[in-house]
C-alpha positions in Angstrom: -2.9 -26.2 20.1 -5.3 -26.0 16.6 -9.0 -25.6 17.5 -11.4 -28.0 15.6 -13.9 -26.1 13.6 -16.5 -28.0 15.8 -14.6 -26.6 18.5 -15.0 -23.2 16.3 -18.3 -23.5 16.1 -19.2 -24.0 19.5 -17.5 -20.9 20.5 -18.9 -19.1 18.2 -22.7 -19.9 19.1 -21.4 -19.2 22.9 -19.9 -15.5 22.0 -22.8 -14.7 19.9 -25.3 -15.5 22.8 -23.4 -13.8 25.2 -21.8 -10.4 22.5 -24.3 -11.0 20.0 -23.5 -11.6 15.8 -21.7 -8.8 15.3 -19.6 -8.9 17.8 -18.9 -12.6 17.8 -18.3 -12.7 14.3 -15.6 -10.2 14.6 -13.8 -11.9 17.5 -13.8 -15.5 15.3 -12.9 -13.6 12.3 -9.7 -12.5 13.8 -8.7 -16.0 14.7 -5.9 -18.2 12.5 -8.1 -20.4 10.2 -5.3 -23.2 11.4 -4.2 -22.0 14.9 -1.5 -19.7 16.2 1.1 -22.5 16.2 0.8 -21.7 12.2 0.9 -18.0 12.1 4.9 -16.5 11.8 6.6 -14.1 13.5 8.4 -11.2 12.4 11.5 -13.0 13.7 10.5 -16.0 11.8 10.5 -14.2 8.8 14.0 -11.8 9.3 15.3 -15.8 10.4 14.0 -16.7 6.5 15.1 -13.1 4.9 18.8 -13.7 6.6 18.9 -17.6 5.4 17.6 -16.3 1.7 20.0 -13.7 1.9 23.2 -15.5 2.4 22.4 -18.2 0.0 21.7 -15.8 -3.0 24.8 -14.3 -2.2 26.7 -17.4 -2.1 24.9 -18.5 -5.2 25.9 -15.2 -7.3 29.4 -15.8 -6.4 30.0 -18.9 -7.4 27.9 -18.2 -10.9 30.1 -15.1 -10.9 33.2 -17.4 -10.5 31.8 -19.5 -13.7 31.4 -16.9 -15.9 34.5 -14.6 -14.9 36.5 -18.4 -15.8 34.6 -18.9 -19.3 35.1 -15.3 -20.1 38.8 -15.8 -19.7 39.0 -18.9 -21.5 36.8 -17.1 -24.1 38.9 -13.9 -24.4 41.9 -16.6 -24.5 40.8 -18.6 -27.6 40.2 -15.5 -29.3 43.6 -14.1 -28.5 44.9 -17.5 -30.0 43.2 -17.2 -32.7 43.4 -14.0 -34.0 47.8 -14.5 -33.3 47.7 -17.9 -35.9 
């Protein structure tokens, strides 16, 4: 659940009455501008370096596919050429 920054607010007048400024200001400043529901994990971010990692692999294979195919075709033409 996101705190409202009126919600904000109020605690912070509350914790510096009862810490003082310093204190209080510390505490708030250590809080998630938008609420811990926002903040990720370290397992949300191996989840994302695992999903990133598969799909550049699978993306340089299939380019590598491409350009292994036009090479050949390539390297074929030139052959055929260079027998006329």
């Amino acid at each position: 659940m996101a705190i409202t920054k009126s919600q904000r607010y109020e605690m912070h007048s509350v914790l510096r009455k009862k810490l003082g400024v310093t204190t209080a200001n510390t505490l708030v400043e250590h809080l998630p501008p938008s609420g811990w529901s926002e903040v990720a994990t370290k397992t949300d971010i191996r989840f994302l370096e695992e999903r990133l990692t598969t799909k550049i692999a699978t993306t340089m294979a299939t380019q590598n596919k491409w350009m292994a195919g036009l090479f050949a075709s390539q390297v074929a033409a030139l052959i055929v050429a260079l027998a006329r």
